[in-house]
Chimera marker file (.cmm) of the C-alpha trace (Angstrom):
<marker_set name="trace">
<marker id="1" x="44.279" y="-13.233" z="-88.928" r="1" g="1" b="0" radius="0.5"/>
<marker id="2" x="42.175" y="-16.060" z="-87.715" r="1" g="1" b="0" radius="0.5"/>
<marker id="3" x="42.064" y="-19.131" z="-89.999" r="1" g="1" b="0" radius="0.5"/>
<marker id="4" x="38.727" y="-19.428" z="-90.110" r="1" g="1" b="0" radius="0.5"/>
<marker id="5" x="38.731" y="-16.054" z="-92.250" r="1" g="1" b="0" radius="0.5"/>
<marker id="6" x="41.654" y="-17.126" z="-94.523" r="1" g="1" b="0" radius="0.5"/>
<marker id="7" x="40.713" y="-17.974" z="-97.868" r="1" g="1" b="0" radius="0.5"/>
<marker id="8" x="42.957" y="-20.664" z="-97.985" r="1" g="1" b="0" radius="0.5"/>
<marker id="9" x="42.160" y="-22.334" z="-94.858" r="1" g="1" b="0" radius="0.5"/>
<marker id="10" x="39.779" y="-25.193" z="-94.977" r="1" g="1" b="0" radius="0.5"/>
<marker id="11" x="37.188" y="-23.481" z="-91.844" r="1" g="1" b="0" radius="0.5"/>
<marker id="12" x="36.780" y="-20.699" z="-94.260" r="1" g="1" b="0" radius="0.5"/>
<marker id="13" x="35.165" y="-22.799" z="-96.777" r="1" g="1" b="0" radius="0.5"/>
<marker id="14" x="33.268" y="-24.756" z="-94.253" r="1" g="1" b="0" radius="0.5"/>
<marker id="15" x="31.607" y="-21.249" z="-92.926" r="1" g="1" b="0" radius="0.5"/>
<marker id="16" x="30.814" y="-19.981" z="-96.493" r="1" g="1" b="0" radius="0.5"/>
<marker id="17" x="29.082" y="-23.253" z="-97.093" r="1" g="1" b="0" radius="0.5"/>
<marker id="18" x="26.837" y="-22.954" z="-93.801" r="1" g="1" b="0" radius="0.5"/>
<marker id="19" x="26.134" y="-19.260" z="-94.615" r="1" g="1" b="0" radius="0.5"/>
<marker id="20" x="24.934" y="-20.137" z="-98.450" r="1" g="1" b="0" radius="0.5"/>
<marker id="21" x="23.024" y="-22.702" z="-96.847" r="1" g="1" b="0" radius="0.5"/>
<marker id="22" x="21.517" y="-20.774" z="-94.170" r="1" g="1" b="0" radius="0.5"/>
<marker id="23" x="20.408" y="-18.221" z="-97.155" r="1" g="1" b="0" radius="0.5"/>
<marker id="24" x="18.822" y="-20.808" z="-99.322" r="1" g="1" b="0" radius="0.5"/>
<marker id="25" x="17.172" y="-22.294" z="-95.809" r="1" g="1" b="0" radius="0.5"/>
<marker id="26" x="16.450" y="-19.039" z="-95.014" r="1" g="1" b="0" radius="0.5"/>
<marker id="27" x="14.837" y="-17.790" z="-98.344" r="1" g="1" b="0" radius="0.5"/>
<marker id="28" x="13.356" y="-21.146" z="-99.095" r="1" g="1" b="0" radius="0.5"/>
<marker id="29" x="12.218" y="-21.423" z="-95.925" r="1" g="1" b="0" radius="0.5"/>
<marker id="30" x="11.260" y="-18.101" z="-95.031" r="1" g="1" b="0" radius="0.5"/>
<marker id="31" x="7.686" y="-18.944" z="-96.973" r="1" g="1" b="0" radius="0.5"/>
<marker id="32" x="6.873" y="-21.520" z="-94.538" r="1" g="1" b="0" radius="0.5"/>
<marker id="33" x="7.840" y="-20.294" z="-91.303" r="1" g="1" b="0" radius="0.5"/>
<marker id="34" x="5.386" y="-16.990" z="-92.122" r="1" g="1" b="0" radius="0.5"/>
<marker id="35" x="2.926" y="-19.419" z="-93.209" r="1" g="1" b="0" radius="0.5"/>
<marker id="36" x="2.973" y="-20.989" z="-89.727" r="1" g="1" b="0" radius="0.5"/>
<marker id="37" x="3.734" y="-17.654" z="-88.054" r="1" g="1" b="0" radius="0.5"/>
<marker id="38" x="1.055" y="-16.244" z="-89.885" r="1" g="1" b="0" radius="0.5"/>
<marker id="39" x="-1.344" y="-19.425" z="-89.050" r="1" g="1" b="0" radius="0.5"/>
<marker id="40" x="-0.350" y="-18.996" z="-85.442" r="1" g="1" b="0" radius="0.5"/>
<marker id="41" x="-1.292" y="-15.123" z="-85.579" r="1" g="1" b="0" radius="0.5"/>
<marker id="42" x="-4.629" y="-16.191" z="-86.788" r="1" g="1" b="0" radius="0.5"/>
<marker id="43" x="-5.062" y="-18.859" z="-84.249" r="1" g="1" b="0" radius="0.5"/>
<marker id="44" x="-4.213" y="-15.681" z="-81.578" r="1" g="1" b="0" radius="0.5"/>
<marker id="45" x="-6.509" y="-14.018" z="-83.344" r="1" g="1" b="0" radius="0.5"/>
<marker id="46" x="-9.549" y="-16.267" z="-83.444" r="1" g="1" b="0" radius="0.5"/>
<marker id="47" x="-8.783" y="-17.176" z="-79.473" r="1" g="1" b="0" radius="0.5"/>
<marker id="48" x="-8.900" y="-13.230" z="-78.872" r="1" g="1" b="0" radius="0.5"/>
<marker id="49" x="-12.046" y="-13.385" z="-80.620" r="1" g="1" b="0" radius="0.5"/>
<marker id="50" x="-13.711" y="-16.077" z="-79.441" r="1" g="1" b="0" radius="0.5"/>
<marker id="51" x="-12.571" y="-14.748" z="-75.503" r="1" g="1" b="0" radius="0.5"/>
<marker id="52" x="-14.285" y="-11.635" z="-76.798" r="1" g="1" b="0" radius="0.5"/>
<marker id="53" x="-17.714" y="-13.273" z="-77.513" r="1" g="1" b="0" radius="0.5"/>
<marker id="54" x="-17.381" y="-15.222" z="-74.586" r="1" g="1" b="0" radius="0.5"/>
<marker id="55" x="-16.616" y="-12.336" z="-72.401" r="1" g="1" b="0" radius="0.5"/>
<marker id="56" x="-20.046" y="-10.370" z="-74.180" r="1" g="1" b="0" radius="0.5"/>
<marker id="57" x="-21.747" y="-13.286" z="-73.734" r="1" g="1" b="0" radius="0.5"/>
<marker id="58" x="-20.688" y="-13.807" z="-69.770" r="1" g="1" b="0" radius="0.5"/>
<marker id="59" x="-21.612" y="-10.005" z="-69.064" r="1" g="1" b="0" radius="0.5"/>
<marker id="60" x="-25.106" y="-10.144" z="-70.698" r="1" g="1" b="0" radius="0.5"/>
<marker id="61" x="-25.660" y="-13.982" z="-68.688" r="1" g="1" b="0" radius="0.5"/>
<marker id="62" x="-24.436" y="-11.415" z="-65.642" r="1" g="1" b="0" radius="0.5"/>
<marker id="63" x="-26.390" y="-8.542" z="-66.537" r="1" g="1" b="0" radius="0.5"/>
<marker id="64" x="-29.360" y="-10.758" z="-66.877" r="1" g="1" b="0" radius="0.5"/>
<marker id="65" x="-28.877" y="-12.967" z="-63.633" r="1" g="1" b="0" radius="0.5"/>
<marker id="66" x="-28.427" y="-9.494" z="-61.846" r="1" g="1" b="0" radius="0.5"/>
<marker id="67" x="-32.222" y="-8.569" z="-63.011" r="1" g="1" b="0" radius="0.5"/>
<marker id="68" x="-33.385" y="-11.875" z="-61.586" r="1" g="1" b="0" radius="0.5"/>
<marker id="69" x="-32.202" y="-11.521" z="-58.686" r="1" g="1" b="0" radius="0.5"/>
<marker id="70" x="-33.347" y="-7.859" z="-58.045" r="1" g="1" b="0" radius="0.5"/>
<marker id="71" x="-36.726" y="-9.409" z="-59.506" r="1" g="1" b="0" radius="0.5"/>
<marker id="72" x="-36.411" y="-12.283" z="-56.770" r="1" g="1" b="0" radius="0.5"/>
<marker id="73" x="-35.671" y="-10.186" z="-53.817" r="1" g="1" b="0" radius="0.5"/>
<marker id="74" x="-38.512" y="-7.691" z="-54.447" r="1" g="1" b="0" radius="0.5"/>
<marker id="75" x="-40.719" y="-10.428" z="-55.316" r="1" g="1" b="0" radius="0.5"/>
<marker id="76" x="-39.355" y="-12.411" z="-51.908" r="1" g="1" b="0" radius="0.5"/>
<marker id="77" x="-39.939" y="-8.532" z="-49.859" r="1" g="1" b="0" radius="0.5"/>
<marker id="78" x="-43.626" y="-8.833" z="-51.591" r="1" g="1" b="0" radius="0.5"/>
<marker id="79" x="-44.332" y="-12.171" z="-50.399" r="1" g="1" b="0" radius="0.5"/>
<marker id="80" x="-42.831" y="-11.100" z="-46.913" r="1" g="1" b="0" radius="0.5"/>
<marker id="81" x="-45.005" y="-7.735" z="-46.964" r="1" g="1" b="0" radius="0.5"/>
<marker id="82" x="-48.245" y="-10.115" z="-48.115" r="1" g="1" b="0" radius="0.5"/>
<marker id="83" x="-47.327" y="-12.609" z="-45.631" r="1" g="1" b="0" radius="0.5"/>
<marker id="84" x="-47.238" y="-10.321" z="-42.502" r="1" g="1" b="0" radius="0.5"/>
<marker id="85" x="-50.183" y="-8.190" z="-43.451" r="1" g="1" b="0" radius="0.5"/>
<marker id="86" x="-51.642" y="-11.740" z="-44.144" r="1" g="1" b="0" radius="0.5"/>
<marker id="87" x="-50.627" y="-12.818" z="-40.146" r="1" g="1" b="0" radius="0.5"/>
<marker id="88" x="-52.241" y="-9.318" z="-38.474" r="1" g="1" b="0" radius="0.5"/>
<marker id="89" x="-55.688" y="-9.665" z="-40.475" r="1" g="1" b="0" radius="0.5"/>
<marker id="90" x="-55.415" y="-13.347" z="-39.209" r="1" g="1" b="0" radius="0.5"/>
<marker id="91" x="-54.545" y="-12.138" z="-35.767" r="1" g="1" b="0" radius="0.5"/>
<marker id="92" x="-56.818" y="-9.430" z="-35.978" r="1" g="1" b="0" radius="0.5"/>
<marker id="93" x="-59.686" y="-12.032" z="-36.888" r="1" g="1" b="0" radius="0.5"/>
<marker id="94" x="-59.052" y="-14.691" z="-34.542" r="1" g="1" b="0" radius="0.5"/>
<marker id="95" x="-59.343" y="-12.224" z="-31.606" r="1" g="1" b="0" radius="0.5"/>
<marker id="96" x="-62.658" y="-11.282" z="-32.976" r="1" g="1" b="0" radius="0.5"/>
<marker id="97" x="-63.766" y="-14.776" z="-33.272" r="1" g="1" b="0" radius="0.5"/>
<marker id="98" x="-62.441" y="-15.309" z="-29.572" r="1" g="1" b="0" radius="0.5"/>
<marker id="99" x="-64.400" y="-12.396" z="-28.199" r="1" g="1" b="0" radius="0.5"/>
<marker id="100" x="-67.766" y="-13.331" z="-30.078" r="1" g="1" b="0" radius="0.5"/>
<marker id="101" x="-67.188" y="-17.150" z="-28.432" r="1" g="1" b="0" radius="0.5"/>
<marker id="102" x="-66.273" y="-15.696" z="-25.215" r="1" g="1" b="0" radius="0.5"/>
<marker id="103" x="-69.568" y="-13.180" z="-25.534" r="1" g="1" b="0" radius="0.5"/>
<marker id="104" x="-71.661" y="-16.121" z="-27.040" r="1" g="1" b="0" radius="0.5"/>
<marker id="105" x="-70.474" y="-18.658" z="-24.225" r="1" g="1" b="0" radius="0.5"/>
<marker id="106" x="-71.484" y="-15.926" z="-21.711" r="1" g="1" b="0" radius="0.5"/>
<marker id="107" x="-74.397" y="-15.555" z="-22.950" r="1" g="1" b="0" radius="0.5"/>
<marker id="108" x="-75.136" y="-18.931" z="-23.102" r="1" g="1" b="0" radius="0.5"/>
<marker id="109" x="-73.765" y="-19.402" z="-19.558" r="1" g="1" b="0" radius="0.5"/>
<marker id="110" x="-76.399" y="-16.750" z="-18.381" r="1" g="1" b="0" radius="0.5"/>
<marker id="111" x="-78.881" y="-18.297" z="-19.560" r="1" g="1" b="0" radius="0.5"/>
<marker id="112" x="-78.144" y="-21.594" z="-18.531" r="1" g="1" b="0" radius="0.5"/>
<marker id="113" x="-77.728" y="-19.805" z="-14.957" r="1" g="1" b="0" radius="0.5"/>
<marker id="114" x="-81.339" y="-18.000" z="-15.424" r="1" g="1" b="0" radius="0.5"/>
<marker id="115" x="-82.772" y="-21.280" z="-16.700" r="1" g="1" b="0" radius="0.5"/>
<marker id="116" x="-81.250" y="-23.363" z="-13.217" r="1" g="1" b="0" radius="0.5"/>
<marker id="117" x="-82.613" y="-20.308" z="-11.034" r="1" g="1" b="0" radius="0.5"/>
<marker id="118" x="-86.090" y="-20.669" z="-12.468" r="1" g="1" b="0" radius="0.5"/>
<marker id="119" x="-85.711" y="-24.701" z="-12.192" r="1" g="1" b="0" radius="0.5"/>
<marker id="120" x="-84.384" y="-24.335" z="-8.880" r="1" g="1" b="0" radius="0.5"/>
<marker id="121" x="-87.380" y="-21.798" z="-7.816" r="1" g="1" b="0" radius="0.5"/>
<marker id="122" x="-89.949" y="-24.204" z="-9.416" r="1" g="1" b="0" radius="0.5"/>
<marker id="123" x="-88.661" y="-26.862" z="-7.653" r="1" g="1" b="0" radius="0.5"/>
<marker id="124" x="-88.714" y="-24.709" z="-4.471" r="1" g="1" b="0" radius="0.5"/>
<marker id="125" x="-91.926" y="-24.173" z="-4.778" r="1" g="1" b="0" radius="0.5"/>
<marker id="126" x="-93.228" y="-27.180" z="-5.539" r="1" g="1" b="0" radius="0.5"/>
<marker id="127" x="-91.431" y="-29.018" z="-2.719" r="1" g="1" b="0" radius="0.5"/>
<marker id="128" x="-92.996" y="-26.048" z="-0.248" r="1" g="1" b="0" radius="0.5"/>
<marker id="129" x="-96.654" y="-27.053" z="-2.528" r="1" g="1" b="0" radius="0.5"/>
<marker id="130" x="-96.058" y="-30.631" z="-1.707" r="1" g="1" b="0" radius="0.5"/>
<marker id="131" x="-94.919" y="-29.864" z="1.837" r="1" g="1" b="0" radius="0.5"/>
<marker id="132" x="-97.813" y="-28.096" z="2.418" r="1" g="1" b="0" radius="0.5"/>
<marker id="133" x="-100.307" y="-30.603" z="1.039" r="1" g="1" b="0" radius="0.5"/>
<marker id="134" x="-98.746" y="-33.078" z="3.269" r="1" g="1" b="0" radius="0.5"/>
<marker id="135" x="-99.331" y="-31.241" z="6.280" r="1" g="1" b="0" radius="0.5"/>
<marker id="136" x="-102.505" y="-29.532" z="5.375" r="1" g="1" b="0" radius="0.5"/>
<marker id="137" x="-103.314" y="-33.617" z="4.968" r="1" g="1" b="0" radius="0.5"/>
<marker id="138" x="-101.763" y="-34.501" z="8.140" r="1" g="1" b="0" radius="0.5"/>
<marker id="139" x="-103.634" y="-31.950" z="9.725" r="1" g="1" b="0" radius="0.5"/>
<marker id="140" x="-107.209" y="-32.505" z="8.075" r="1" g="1" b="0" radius="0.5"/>
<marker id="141" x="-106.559" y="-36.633" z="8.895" r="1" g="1" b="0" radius="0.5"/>
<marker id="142" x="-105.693" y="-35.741" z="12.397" r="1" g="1" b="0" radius="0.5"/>
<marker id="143" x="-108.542" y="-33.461" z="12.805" r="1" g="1" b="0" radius="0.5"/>
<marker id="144" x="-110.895" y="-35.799" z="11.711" r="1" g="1" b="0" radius="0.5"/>
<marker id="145" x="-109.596" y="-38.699" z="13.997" r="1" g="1" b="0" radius="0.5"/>
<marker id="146" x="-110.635" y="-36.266" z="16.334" r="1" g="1" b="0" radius="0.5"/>
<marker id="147" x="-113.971" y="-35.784" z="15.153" r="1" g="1" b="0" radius="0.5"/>
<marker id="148" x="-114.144" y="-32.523" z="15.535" r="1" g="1" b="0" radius="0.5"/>
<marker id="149" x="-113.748" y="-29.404" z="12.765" r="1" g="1" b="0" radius="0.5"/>
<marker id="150" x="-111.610" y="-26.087" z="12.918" r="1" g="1" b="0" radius="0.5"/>
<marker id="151" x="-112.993" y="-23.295" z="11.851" r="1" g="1" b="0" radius="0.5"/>
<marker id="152" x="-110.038" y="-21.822" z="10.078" r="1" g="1" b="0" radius="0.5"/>
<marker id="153" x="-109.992" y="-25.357" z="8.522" r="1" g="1" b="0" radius="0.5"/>
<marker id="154" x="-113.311" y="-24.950" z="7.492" r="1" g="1" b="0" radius="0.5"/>
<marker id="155" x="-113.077" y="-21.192" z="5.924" r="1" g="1" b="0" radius="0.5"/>
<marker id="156" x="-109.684" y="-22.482" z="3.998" r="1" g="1" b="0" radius="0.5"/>
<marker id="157" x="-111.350" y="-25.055" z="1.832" r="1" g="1" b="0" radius="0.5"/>
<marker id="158" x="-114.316" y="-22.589" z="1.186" r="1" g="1" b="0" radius="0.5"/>
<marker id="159" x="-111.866" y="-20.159" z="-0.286" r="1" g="1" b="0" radius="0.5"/>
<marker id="160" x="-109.922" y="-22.994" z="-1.962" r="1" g="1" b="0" radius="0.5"/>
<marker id="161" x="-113.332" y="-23.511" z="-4.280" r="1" g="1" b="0" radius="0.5"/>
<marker id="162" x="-113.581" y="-19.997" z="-5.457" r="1" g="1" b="0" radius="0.5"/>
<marker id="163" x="-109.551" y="-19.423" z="-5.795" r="1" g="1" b="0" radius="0.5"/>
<marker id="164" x="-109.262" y="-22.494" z="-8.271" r="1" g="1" b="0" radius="0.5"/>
<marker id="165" x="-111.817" y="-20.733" z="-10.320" r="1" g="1" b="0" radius="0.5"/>
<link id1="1" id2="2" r="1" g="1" b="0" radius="0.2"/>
<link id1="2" id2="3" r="1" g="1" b="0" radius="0.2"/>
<link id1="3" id2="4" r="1" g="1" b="0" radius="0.2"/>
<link id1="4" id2="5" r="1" g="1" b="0" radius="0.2"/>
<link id1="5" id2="6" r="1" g="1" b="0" radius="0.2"/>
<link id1="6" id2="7" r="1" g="1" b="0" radius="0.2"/>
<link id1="7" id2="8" r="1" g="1" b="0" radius="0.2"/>
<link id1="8" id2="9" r="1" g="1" b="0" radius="0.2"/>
<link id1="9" id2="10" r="1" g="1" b="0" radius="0.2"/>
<link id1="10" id2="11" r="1" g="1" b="0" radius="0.2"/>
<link id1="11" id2="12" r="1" g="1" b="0" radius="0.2"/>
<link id1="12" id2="13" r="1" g="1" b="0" radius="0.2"/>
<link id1="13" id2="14" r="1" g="1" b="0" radius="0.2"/>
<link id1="14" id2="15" r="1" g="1" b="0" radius="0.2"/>
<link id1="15" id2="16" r="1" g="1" b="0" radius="0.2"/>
<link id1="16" id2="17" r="1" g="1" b="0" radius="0.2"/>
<link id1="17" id2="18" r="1" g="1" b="0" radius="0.2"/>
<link id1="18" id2="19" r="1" g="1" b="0" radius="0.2"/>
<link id1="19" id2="20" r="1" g="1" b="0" radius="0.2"/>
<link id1="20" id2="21" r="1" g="1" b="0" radius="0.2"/>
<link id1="21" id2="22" r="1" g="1" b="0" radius="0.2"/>
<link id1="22" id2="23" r="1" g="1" b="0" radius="0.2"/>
<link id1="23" id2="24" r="1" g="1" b="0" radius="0.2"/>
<link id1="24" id2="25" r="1" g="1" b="0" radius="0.2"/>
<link id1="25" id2="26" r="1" g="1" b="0" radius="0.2"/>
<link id1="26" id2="27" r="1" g="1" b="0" radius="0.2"/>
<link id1="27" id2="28" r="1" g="1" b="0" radius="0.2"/>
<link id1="28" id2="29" r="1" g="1" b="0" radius="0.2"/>
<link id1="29" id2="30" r="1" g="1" b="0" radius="0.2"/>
<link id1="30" id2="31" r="1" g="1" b="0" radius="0.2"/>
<link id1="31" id2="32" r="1" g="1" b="0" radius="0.2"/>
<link id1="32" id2="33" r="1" g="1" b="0" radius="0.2"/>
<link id1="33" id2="34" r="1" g="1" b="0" radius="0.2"/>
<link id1="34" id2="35" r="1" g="1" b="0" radius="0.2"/>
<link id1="35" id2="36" r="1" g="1" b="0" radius="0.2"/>
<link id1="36" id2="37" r="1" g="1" b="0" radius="0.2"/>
<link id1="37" id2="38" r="1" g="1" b="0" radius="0.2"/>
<link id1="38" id2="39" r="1" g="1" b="0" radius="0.2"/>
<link id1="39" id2="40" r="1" g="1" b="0" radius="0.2"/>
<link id1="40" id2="41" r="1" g="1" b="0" radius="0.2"/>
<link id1="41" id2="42" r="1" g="1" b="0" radius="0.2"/>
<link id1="42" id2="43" r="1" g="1" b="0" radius="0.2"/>
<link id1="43" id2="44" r="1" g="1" b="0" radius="0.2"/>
<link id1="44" id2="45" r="1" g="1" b="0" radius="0.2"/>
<link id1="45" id2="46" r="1" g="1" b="0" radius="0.2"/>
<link id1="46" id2="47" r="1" g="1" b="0" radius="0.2"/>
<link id1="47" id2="48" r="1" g="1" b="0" radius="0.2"/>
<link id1="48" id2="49" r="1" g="1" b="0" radius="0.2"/>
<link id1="49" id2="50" r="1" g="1" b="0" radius="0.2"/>
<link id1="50" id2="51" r="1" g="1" b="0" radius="0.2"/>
<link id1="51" id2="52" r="1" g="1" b="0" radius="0.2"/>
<link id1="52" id2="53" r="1" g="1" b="0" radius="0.2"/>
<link id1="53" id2="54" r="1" g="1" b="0" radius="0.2"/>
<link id1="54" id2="55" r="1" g="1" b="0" radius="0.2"/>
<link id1="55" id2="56" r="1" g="1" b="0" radius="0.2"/>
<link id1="56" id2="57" r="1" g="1" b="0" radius="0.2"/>
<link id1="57" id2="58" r="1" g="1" b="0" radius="0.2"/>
<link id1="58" id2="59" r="1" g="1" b="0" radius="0.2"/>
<link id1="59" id2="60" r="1" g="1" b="0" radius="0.2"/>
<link id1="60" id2="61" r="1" g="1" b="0" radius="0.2"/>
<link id1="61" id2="62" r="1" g="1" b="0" radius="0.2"/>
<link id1="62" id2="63" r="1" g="1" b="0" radius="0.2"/>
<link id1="63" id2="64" r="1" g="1" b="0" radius="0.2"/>
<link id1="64" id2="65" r="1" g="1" b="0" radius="0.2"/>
<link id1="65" id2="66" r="1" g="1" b="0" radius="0.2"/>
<link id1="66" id2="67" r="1" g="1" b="0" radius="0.2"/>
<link id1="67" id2="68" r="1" g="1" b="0" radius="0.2"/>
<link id1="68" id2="69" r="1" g="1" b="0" radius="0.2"/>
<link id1="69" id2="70" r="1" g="1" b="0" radius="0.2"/>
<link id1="70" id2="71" r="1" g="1" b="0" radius="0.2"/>
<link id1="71" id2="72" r="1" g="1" b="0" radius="0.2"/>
<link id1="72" id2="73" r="1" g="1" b="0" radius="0.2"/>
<link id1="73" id2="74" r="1" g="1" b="0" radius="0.2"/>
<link id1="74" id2="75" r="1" g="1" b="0" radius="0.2"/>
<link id1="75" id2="76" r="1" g="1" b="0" radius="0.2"/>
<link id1="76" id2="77" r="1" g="1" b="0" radius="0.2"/>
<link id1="77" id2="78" r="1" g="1" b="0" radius="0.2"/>
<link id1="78" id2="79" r="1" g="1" b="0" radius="0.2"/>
<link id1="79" id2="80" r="1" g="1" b="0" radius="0.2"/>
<link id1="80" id2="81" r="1" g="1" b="0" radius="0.2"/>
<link id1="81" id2="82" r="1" g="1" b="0" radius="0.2"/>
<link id1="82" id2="83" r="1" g="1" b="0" radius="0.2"/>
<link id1="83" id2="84" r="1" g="1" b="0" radius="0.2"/>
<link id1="84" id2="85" r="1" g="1" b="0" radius="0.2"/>
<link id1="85" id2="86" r="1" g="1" b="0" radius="0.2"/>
<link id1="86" id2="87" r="1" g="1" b="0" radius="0.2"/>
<link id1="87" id2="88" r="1" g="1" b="0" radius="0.2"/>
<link id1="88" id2="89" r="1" g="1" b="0" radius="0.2"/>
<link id1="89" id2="90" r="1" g="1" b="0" radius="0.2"/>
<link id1="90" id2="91" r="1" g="1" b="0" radius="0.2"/>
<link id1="91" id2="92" r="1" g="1" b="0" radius="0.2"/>
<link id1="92" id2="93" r="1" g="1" b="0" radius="0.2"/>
<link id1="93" id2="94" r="1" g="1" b="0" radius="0.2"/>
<link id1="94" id2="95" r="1" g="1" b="0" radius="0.2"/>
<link id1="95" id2="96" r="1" g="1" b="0" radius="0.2"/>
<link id1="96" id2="97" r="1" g="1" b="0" radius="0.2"/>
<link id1="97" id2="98" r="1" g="1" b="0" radius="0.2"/>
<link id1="98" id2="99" r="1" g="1" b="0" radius="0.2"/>
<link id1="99" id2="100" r="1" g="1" b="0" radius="0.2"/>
<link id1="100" id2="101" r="1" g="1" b="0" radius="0.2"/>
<link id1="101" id2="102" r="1" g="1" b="0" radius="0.2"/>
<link id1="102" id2="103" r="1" g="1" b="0" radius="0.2"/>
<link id1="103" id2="104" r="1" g="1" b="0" radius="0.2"/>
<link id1="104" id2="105" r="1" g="1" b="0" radius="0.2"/>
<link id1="105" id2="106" r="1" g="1" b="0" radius="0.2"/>
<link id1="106" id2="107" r="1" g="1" b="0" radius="0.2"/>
<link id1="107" id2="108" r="1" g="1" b="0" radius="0.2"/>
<link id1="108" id2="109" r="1" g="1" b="0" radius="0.2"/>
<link id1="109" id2="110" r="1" g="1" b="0" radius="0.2"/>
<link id1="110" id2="111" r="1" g="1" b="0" radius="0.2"/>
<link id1="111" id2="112" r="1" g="1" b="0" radius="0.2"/>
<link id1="112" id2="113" r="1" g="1" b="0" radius="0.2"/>
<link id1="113" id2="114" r="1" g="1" b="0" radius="0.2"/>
<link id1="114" id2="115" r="1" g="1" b="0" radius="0.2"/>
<link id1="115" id2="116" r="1" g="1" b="0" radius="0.2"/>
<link id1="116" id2="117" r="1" g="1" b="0" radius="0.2"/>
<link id1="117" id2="118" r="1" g="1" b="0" radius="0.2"/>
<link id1="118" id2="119" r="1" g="1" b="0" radius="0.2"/>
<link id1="119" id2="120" r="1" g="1" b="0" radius="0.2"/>
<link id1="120" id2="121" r="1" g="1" b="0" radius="0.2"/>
<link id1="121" id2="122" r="1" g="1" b="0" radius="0.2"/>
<link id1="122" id2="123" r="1" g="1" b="0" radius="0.2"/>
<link id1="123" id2="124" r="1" g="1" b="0" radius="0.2"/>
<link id1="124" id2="125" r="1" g="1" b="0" radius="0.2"/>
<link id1="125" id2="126" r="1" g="1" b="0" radius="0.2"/>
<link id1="126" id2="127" r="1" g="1" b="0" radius="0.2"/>
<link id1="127" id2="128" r="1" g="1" b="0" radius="0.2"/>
<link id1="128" id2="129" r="1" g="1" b="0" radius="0.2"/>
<link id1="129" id2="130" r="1" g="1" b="0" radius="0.2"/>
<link id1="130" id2="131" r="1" g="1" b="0" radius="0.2"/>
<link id1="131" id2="132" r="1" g="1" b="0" radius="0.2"/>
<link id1="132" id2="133" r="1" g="1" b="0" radius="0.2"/>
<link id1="133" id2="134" r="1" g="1" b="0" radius="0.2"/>
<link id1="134" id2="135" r="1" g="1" b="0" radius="0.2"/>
<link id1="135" id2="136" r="1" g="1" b="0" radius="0.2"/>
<link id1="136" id2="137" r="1" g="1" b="0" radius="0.2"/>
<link id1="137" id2="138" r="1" g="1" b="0" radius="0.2"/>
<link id1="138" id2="139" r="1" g="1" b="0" radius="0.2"/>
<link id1="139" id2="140" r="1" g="1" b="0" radius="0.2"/>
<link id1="140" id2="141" r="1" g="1" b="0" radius="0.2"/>
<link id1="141" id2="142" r="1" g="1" b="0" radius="0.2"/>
<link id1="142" id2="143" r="1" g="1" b="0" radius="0.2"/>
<link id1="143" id2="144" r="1" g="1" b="0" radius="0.2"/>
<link id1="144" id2="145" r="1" g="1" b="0" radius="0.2"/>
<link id1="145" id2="146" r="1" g="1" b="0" radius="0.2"/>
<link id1="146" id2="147" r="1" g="1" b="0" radius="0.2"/>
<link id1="147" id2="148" r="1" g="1" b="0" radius="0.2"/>
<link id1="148" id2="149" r="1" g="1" b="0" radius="0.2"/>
<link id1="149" id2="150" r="1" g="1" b="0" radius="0.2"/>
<link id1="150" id2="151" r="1" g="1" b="0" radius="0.2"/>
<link id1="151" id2="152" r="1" g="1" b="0" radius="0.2"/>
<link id1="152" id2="153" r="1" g="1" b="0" radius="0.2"/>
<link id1="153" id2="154" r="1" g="1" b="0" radius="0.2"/>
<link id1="154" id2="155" r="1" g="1" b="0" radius="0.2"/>
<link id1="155" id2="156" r="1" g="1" b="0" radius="0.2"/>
<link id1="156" id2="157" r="1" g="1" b="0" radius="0.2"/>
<link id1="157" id2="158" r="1" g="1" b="0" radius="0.2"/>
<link id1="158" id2="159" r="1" g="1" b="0" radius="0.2"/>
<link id1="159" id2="160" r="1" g="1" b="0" radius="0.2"/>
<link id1="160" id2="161" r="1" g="1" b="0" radius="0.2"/>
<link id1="161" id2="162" r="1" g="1" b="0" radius="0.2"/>
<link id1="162" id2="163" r="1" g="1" b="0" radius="0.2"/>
<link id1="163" id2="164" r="1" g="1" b="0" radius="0.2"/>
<link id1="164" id2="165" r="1" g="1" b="0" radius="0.2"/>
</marker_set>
């Protein structure tokens, strides 16, 4: 038999001392350490719960940043939509104001043109007037350095009175 298990052995005595002390550590302590196990089960307990409301809280901030951002794409497609309807009624009404400026400048080009042909015309005939009047006066001074009259001459300035009437 091993000594430590003999009664009369010295170890024997030692190891029934540790065990009685282990019991009373173990009863008298046994309070405590479930009052700290237990306190650390709460703890657990209050973490799992607080993760809990933390998680509900995350997955409502999600669900809620999701419907934003569906909000902000279809109100981004909107402004797209808005903007490019916005660019062909802008197209559409600066080629309209191009062709009335290009039809107005035309026009005003025509008339301009019409307006120089009459000027020019005038100025035509008033240059063929004046041309004439110089030589129906070089004529009538030459004639009458000669002294002498042309009947044609003379028939012309009788019609002259009654045309300017």
């Amino acid at each position: 038999m091993p000594a430590f298990l003999n009664p009369v052995e010295a170890e024997f005595w030692v190891g029934v001392g540790l065990a009685i002390f282990l019991g009373i550590a173990l009863w008298k302590g046994r309070g405590a350490m479930l009052g700290v196990l237990d306190a650390k089960r709460n703890q657990i307990q209050a973490d799992l719960n607080e993760a809990a409301r933390l998680r509900a809280e995350a997955e409502r901030l999600l669900a809620q940043l999701q419907g934003e951002r569906a909000e902000a794409e279809r109100r981004s497609l909107q402004i797209v939509a808005d903007a490019e309807a916005e660019a062909a009624r802008m197209e559409v009404e600066a080629r309209t104001k191009l062709e009335e400026q290009i039809a107005r400048r035309a026009t005003a080009a025509d008339r301009r043109i019409a307006l120089a042909e009459t000027q020019a015309a005038q100025a035509v005939k008033a240059a063929a007037a004046e041309l004439a009047a110089n030589l129906t006066q070089s004529v009538l001074a030459r004639r009458v350095a000669e002294g002498g009259s042309d009947p044609l001459i003379d028939r012309g300035i009788a019609q002259i009175g009654t045309k300017l009437q």
